[in-house]
C-alpha positions in Angstrom: 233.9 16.0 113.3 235.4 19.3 112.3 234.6 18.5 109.0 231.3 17.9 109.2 230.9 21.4 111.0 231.9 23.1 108.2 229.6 21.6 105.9 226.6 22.2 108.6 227.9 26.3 108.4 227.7 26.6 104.6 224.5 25.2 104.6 223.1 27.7 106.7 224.5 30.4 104.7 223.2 29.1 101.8 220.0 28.9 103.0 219.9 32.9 104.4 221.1 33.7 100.8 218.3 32.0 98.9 215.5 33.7 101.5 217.7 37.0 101.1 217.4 37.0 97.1 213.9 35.7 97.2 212.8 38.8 99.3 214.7 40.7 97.1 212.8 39.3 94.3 208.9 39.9 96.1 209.4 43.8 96.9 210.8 44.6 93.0 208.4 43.1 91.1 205.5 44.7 90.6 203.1 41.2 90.5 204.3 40.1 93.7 203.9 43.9 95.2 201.0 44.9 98.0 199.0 47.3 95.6 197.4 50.6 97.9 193.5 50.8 98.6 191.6 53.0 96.3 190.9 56.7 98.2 187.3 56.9 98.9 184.8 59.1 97.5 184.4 62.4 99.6 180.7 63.2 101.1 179.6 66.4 100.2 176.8 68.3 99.4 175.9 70.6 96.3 173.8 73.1 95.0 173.8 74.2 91.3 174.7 77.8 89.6 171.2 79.9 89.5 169.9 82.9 87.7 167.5 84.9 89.5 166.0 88.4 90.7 167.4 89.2 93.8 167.0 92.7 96.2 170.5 93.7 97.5 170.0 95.0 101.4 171.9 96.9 103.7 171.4 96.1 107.4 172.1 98.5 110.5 171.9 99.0 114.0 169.1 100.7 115.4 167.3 103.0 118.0 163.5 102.9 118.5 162.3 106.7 119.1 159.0 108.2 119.9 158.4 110.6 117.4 157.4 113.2 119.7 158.7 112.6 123.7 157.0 115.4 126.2 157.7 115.6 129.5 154.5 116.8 131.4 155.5 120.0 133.7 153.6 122.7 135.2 153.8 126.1 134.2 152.3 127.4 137.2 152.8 127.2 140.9 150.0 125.5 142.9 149.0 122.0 144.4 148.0 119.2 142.6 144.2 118.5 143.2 143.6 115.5 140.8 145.5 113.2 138.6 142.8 112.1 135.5 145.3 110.2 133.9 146.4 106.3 134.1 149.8 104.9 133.6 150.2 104.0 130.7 147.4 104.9 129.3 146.8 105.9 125.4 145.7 109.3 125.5 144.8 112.3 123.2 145.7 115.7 122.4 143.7 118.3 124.4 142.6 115.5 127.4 142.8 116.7 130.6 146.0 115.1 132.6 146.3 116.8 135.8 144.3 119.8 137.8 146.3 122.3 140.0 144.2 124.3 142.7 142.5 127.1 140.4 141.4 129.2 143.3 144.2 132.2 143.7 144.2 132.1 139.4 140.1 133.0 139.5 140.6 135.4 142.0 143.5 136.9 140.0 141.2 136.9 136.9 138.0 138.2 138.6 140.3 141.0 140.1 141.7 142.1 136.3 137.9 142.4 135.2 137.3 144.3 137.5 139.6 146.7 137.3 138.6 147.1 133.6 134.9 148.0 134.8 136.8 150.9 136.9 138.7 152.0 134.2 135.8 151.9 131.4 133.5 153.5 134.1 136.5 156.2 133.9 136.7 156.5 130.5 132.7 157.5 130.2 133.0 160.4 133.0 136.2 161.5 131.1 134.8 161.5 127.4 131.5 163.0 128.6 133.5 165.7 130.1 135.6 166.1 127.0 132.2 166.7 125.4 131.3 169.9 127.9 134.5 171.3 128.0 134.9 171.1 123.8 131.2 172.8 123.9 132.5 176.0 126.1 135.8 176.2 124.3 133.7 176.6 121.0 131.7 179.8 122.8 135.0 180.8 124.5 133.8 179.9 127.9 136.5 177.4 128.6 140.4 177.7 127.4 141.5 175.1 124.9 144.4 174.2 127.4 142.0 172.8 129.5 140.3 171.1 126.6 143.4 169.3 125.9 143.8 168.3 129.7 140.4 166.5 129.1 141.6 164.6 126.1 145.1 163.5 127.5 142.7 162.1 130.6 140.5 159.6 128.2 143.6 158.6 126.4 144.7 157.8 129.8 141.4 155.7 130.5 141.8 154.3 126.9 145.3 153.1 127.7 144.0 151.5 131.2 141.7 150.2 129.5 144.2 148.3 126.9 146.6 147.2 130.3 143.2 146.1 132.0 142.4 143.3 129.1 146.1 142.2 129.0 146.3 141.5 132.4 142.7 139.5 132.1 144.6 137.3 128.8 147.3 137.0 131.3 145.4 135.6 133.8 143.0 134.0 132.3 145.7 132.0 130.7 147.3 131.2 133.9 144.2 130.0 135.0 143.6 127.6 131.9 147.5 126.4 132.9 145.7 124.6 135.9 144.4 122.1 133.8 147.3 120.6 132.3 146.4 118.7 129.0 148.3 116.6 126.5 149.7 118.3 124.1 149.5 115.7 121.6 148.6 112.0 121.4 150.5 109.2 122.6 151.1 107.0 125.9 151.5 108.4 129.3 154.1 106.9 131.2 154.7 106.3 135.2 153.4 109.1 137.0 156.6 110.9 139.0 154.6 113.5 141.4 151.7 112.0 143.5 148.1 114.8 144.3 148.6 116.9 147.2 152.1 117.8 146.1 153.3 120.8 145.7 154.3 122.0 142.1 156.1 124.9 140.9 156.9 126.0 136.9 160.3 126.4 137.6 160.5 122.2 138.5 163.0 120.2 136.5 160.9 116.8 137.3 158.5 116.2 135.1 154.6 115.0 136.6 155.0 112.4 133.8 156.3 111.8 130.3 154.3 111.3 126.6 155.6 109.3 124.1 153.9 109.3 120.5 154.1 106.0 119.6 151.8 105.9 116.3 153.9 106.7 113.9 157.1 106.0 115.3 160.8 106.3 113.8 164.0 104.7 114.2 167.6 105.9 114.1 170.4 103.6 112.5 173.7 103.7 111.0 175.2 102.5 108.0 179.0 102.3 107.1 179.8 105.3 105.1 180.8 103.9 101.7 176.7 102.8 101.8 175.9 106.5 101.1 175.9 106.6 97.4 174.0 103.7 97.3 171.5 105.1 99.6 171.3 108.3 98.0 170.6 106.5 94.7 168.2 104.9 96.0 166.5 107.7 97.4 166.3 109.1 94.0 164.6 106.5 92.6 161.5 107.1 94.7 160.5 105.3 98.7 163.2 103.2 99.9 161.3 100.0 101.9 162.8 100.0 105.3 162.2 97.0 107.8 162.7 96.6 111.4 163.8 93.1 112.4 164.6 91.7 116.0 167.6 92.0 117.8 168.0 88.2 116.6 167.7 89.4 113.1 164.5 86.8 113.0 161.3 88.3 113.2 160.2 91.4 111.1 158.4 93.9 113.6 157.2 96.6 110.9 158.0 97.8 107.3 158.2 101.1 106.9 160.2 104.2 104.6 162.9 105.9 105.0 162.2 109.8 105.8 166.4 111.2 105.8 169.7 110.9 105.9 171.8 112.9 108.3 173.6 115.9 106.6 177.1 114.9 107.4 179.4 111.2 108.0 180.3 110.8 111.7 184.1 110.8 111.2 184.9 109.1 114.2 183.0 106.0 113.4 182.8 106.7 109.5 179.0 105.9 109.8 176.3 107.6 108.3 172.9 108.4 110.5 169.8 107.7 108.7 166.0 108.0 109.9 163.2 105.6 109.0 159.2 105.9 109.6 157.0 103.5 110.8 153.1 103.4 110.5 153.1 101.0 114.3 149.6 100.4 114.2 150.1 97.3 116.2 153.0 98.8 118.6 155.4 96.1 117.5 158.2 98.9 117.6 158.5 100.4 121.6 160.8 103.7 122.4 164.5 102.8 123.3 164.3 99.5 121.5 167.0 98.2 119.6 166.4 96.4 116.3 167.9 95.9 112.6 166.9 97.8 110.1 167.3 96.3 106.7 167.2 99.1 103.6 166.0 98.2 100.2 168.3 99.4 97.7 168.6 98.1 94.6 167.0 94.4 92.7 169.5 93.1 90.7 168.0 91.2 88.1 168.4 88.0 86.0 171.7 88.1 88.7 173.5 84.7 88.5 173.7 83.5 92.7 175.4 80.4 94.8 174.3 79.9 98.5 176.6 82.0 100.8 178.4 78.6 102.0 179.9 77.5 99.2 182.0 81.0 99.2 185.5 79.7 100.3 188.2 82.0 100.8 192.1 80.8 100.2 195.8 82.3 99.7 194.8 83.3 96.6 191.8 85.0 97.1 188.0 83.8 97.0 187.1 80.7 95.0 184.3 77.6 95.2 184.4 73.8 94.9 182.7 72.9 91.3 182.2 69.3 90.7 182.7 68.1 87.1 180.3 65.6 85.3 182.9 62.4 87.0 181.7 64.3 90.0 185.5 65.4 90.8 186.1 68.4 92.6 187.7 71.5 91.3 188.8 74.5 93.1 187.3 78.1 90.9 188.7 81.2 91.2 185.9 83.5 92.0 184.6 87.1 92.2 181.7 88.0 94.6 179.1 91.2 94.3 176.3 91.9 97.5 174.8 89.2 99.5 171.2 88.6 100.6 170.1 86.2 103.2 172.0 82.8 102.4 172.9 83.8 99.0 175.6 85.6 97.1 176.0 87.4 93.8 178.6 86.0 91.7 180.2 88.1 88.8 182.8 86.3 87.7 184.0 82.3 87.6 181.4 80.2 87.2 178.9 79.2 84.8 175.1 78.8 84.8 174.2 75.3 86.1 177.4 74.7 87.3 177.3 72.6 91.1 179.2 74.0 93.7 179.9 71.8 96.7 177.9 73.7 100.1 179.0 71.6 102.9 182.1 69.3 103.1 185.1 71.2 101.3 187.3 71.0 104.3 187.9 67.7 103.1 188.5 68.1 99.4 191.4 68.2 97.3 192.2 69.6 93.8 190.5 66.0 91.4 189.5 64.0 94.6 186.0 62.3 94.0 183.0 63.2 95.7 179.5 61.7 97.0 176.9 63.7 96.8 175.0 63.5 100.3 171.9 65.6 100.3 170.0 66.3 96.7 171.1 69.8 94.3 169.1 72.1 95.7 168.4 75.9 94.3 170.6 78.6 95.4 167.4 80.3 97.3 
């Protein structure tokens, strides 16, 4: 019995031996090993290398203004009578916008005239008596002292005379102040100061306000190191300026640029510069903000990649070029201006070269890609 225990024990160990060696056996040799799947193809998409003409822009912030902004005031005192005007209205230079009670101003005026009749009607008694009392003087019947009294007295008249028609400019111009006008064309805003009101010169309220709106400018700001570039475009002749959206989406107008402000704004190392804007349609409205893109340079025969196949790494900027086994290689790269969706590239790649556009976050250095959408142009 205790024999054949032991015999039953070594068997067992025997047989955990054989399975031990023949495991042994399965995970050394290479036949017998599990081989690992193949890694799949990537999906990306590509776009090749291109060589074209493309205008370089630079793009700032903007302020719609009216190139001329009046407020309407009076310059004398009176009441308002009658408002001509309607909010909002388009009007032109020299149109009638608001009467003041004229009355005390004629009466003024009528009184000046008047006073000049007196005077000239002095001035004829005191040169016809100049006349008489040269005439005895000559025959010694009359001293010269009194001759000279006669002069000094039609100077005098001559002199009232001269006060008489300033005060009649005076008030006849007061007078013409009644009628306010518009002093040049544009679009009357809301109307602040109602008829029947009482309105003095010396009011800080504007009656209303003009804007000019036809032409119209705007006022942006470019980074400072944009000057040269700017200036040198400025010397080649009209720089194109156009006025997009806040969106940066829909162009508004196209217009020039008339100046650059004389100094940098230190504080925000920005450069002020002005553009012009024909408006015909009123597309552009004071106080607006847009984008206005400047034209300043073409670069041409320039070679280009669409903007999203830019990467940036540790060691700098580079793209994703896929070889003719359609493997993926990281490029070193160096970048000039942009434009839209597309980027200048000076240095790294070759003409006709693909670059992958969408899908490097899943790439590595020789991996194999798919390519998901068609090679499109970099436009």
């Amino acid at each position: 019995m205790r024999l054949r225990s032991i015999l039953f024990a070594m068997a067992v160990v025997a047989a955990g031996g054989a399975g031990a060696v023949y495991a042994l056996q399965s995970r050394t040799d290479p036949a017998r090993a599990e081989r690992p799947a193949a890694r799949p193809a990537v999906p990306v998409s590509v776009a090749p290398v291109a060589r074209r003409d493309l205008p370089i822009y630079l793009t700032g912030l903007g302020t719609v203004q009216a190139q001329y902004t009046v407020g309407i005031h009076s310059q004398v005192d009176g009441k308002i009578v009658d408002v001509l005007f309607t909010e909002g209205q388009h009007v032109n230079k020299g149109d009638v916008l608001v009467k003041i009670d004229p009355r005390l101003y004629q009466a003024a005026l009528d009184q000046a005239k008047a006073h000049k009749a007196l005077d000239q009607a002095a001035l004829v008694a005191a040169q016809k008596d100049l006349v008489r009392f040269s005439a005895l003087a000559a025959k010694s019947f009359e001293t010269q002292q009194n001759v000279d009294l006669q002069q000094a007295k039609v100077d005098q008249a001559k002199a009232s005379i001269a006060a008489d028609e300033a005060a009649i400019e005076s008030a006849q111009t007061n007078l013409d102040y009644t009628a306010i006008t518009a002093p040049t064309d544009g679009r009357i805003g809301v109307r602040l100061v109602d008829p029947g009101n009482l309105v003095r010169a010396s009011d800080q309220n504007a009656i209303a306000m003009l804007t000019r709106t036809q032409p119209i400018t705007v006022l942006f700001t470019l980074p400072a190191q944009s000057l040269d570039d700017v200036r040198a475009a400025l010397a080649r002749g009209a720089v194109e300026v156009t006025a997009f959206d806040r969106d940066n989406r829909k162009a508004l107008a196209t217009g020039k640029l008339l100046l650059i402000d004389n100094m940098i704004d230190q504080t925000t190392s920005t450069i002020r510069l002005k553009a012009e804007f024909a408006n015909a349609d009123e597309e552009l409205w004071p106080g607006e903000f847009v984008n206005a893109r400047l034209k300043v340079d073409t670069r041409v025969d320039a070679l280009v990649v669409p903007s999203t196949a830019v990467q940036r790494g540790p060691q700098g900027l580079f793209a994703w070029v896929v070889d003719e086994k359609n493997a993926a290689h990281p490029q070193k790269i160096e970048i000039g201006p942009s434009t839209d969706d597309v980027t200048i590239v000076e240095s790294g790649l070759a003409d006709g070269a693909r670059v992958v556009t969408d899908g490097q976050y899943k790439l590595q250095q020789g991996a194999t890609v798919a390519i998901t959408a068609p090679a499109g142009g970099a436009s």
